[in-house]
C-alpha positions, 0 to 999 in steps of 0.5 A: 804768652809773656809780653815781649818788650815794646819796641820803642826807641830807647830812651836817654836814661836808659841809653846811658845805663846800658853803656855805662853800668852794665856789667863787663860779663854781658854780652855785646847782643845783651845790652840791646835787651837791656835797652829794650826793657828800660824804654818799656818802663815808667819808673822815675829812676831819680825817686826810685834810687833816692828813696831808697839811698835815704833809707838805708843811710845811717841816720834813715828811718831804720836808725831807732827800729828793732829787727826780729828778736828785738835786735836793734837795727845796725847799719850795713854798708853791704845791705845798703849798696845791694838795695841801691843796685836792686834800685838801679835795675829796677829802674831800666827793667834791667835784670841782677845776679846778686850774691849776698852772705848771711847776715847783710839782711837780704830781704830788707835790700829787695824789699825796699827798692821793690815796694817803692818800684810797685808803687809807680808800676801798673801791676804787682811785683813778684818775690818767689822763695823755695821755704815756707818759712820765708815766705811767712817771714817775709808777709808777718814779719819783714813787710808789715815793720816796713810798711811802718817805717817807710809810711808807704801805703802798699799791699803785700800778700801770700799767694799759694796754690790752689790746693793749699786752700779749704773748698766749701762746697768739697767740704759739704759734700764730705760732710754731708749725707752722702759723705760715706759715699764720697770718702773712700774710707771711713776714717776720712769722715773723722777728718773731714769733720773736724776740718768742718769744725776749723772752717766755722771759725777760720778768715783764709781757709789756708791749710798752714794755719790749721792747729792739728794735724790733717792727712794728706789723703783727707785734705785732697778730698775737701781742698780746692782743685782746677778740675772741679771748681765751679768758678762764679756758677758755685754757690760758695764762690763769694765766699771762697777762700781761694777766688778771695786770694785770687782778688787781692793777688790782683790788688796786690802790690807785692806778691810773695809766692813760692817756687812751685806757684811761680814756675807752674804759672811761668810754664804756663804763660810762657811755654804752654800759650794757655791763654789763663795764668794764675799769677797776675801779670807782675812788672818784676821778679824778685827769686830768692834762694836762687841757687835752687833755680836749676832743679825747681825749674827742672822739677816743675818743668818736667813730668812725674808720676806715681803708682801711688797717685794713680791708684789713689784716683782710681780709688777716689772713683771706685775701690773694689776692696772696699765698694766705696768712692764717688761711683756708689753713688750712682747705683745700678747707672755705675755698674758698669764702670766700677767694673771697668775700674776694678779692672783698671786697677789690677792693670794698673799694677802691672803696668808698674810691675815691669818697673819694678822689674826693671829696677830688680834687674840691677838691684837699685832703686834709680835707674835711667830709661834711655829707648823709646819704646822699651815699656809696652804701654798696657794702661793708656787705651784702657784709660782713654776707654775710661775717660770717654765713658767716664765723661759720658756719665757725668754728663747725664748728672743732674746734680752738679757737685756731683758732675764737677766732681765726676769732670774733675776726675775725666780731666786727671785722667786726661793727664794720665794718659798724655803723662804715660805717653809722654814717658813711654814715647819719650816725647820731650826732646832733650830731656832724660827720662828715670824710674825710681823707687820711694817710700809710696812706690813706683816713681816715673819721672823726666826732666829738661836738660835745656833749662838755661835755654827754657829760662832765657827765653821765658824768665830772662828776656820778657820786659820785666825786670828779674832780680837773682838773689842767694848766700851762694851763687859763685864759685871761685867768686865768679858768676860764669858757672852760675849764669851757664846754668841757669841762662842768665843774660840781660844784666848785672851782677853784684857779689858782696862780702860777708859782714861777719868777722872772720874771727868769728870762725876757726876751721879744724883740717885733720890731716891725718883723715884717710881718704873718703874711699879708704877702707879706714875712713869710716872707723876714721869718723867714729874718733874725730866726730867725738872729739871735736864734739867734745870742743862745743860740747855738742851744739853741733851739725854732723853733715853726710853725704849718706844715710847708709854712713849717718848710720854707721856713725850714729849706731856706734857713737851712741854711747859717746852720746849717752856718756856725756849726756848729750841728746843725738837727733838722727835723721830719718828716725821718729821726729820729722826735720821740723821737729829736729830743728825744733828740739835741737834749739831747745836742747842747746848741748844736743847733735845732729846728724843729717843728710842733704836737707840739713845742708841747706835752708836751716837758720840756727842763730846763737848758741845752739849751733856753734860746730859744724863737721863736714865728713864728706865734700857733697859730690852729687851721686854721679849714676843718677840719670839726671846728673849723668845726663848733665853731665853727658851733655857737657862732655858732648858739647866738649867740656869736662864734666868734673871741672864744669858739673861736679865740682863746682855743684860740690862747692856751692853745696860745701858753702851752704853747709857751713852758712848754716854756723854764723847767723849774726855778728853775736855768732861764734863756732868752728867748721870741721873737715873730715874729707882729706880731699881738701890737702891731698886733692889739687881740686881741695882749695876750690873748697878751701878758697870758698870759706870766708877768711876764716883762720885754718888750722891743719892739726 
């Protein structure tokens, strides 16, 4: 469980914060938890706030430095009052909703305060971001130039979840003799080969920093895992690039992790009472790209199976179409139990077949189950049959990779069979149940309704001090629909202007847009998208709220592109979103087309993006079961769905989508609305009022 607050009297400092600072939006019954939490701190508030006060004065250490791209350092007044607010609540184990625009420099503002915070605290301090690239901005960039400037003698390091990490003892059994009958497919062997060659050379064993390309399939072979790691009994284990990571997490002073990493460990300290965690206890929380809070807590909180999954572990123990996997190893002992999972597999094809049905039923590929009950569960005794017998062999195993292995596959199927019951029986209360349908299969999936509830308890009320930090966390320059979604309590909240000079923007509003709902809209499109391309001349983001209309778009504007030798990337096409971003730097007049992951967490400075056209406001797709659950809940607990729900998402989405145009003060370009809704719409100028004062043109 997660520590609570000590229960001793609060004292004088924190007292006098707690009455004087904290922000009016509090709760009267909040400000005792804020108390609370200070008295169970040892900070020296005076050295914490001055340290970092000096620091980001104009003639501080930051004066002669050079940030990324050999910038010279300019000081920001919004920066500096961020890092002296993070300072303050860090102080009294208060928590902080802060709001800071691209270009204040965010993450120097929470690196600051919280690496002079660690130092003086007895565990390490966590900083959990959505991105990779963050996360490697943060530990090969932000903080070793920090360690230099501030002269601290701190540690920081990148925390990952285990099957992020190399297994040796995987990698021999893959690689070895036997390998054949360990590898499900003989392509693997290739695979697994040339990650052997790699580790003879590599200091972490981190699969990002292999230099070619590893499937999926082959690194879950070789990569650690929970169920079959022999911990200190393994004869790897001093050398074990994931215990080795674990060691200087417990040395560590900052910890940058990610979303998955820091909610699984959180799930498990607070809500499951499992008595391991994987993180170390931390003394604050730093989330970054906090408006993702909601849905990863949602996501890592819920539970998701695939049909592809299971048969993939079905396959890792026998695969009948082949006669590979761990149970060949066993000869005329296994035959038995190949037989039962041939079996198995043809059973587990149809239990995902009534899904499919369900889902041909309304020709759709979502669709919400809303009974307990309305699937028979055919697999659940069949694998419980499975686990016990399966447990049974590996325990008469000699060799004890080979029992690991084998444990290792009793526990997924443990998992298995408690994740299907859960679904079928629909057993978490207040959560909404789905079926989906992706690229791999049959998706089975539910997720919390009550996350505001779970995360008030868990994340916001624990005696560490929790910092919430984004580009965008207000609507209407309010934190109200923010904190309703995410339960946030016990502390303040900071919304700071932009830095930027609204001049560095102009924003176009045809008027003589149809409606998105026209039967016109779409040809309307195909003559305004050329001509304010023309205006930059490419360097452009073209924003959808749908791959069917990003279609439509691209395959009867390619030869606008074509004539005016302008490069079109279309999402979905043969280059991954990396690689776009990539070439879209490089080629600096080419276009992008995207859909929802092009909205958010993309940082293009400089020229090669100086346009971005919104054709669409980003309502999200109301029919989806957990947006209409959502949304459900509202109008029962006597709320407007639209006003409280739909719109102000659509807003925070709108605000990220075109953050993605001004990165730096040397930024210049123009946003584009193409959506009519925001003149002919009362609820337009929530969009319009969330811009920066940038000048708008209606033309």
């Amino acid at each position: 469980m997660i520590k609570p607050a000590a229960n001793t009297p609060p004292n004088e400092h924190a007292s006098r914060w707690a009455s004087e600072n904290i922000s009016d939006s509090i709760q009267e019954e909040e400000a005792y938890e804020c108390i609370e939490k200070a008295a169970a701190g040892q900070v020296n508030r005076l050295e914490l706030e001055t340290a970092t006060r000096c620091f980001f004065e104009a003639e501080g250490p930051m004066r002669n430095s050079e940030i990324h791209g050999g910038r010279p350092y300019e000081y920001r007044p919004q920066q500096a009052a961020m890092a002296e607010k993070i300072a303050e609540v860090l102080a009294v184990r208060s928590n902080l909703c802060i709001e800071a625009p691209t270009g204040i420099g965010k993450s120097f503002a929470y690196l600051i305060p919280l690496i002079f915070y660690a130092k003086q605290s007895p565990g390490p301090a966590v900083i959990s971001t959505e991105t990779i690239n963050l996360q490697e901005q943060l530990v090969r960039k932000d903080i070793p130039l920090l360690q230099k400037l501030t002269g601290e003698d701190f540690y920081a390091t990148l925390a990952k979840g285990r099957g992020n990490y190399l297994c040796l003892r995987r990698l021999r059994l893959a690689t070895g003799e036997r390998g054949d009958e360990y590898l499900p497919l003989a392509s693997l062997k290739l695979e697994a080969d040339r990650i052997a060659k790699w580790a003879e050379n590599t200091t972490e064993g981190d699969r990002d920093s292999i230099d070619f390309r590893v499937e999926q399939t082959a690194w879950n072979y070789v990569c650690c895992e929970a169920g079959n790691c022999l911990g200190p009994r393994c004869q790897f284990f001093r050398r074990c690039f994931y215990w080795k990571a674990r060691r200087e997490w417990e040395d560590a002073d900052i910890i940058v992790a990610n979303h998955a990493l820091f909610f699984t460990d959180l799930k498990m300290k607070g809500i499951e009472n499992a008595e391991q965690s994987l993180l170390p206890e931390y003394t604050a929380v730093v989330i970054d790209e906090a408006h993702t809070l909601e849905n990863n807590a949602a996501d890592y909180l819920g539970l998701r199976i695939t049909s592809a999954g299971m048969i993939s572990f079905l396959n890792r123990l026998f695969n009948p179409d082949n006669a590979k996997g761990l149970l060949m190893r066993g000869g005329e002992d296994a035959l038995e139990l190949r037989k039962m999972l041939a079996d198995l597999k043809e059973q587990v094809k149809r239990f995902f077949s009534q899904f499919e049905q369900f889902l041909l039923e309304q020709q759709d590929s979502v669709r919400r189950v809303r009974n307990p009950g309305s699937f028979p569960d055919i697999l659940s005794k069949k694998l419980e049959t499975l686990r016990v017998a399966l447990s049974d062999y590996s325990q008469i195993q000699d060799d004890k990779d080979f029992r690991a292995e084998l444990e290792s596959q009793v526990q997924k199927c443990y998992s298995y069979i408690s994740g299907i019951t859960d679904f079928i029986q629909m057993s978490f209360d207040d959560s909404v149940y789905w079926v989906e349908e992706d690229r791999s299969g049959i998706v089975l999936q539910a997720a919390p309704l009550n996350v505001p509830e779970v995360l008030r308890e868990v994340l916001f009320k624990p005696s560490f001090p929790v910092i919430l930090t984004s580009a965008t966390l207000t609507v209407r320059k309010s934190f109200d629909y923010y904190r309703s979604r995410v339960g946030f309590i016990n502390g303040a909240e900071l919304r700071l202007d932009s830095p930027f000079d609204s001049n560095q923007v102009r924003v176009f509003l045809p008027q003589n847009m149809p409606e998105p709902n026209h039967k016109d809209y779409s040809s309307a499109l195909l003559q305004q998208i050329p001509r304010f391309i023309s205006i930059t001349q490419g360097k452009a983001f073209v924003l959808f709220t749908s791959y069917q209309l990003l279609r439509h778009c691209a395959d009867n504007l390619r030869d606008f592109f074509d004539t005016n030798d302008i490069s079109l990337l279309i999402q979905g096409e043969e280059l991954n979103r990396s690689a776009m971003l990539k070439e879209f730097k490089r080629d600096v007049n080419s276009v992008i087309f995207g859909t929802d992951s092009f909205w958010t967490g993309v940082d293009v400075p400089g020229e090669a993006l100086s346009n971005v056209i919104v054709t669409k406001f980003p309502f999200a797709v109301p029919s989806h079961p957990l947006i209409e659950s959502r949304c459900e809940r509202i109008e029962h607990n006597g709320g407007s769905s639209f006003m409280h729900y739909s719109l102000p998402e659509a807003v925070l989405k709108f605000r990220q989508g075109i953050g993605r145009l001004i990165r730096s003060k040397a930024d210049n370009g123009i946003i584009v609305i193409l959506d009519r809704r925001a003149v002919s719409k009362r609820y337009g100028k929530m969009f319009i009022d969330s811009l920066p004062p940038y000048p708008v043109q209606f033309i």
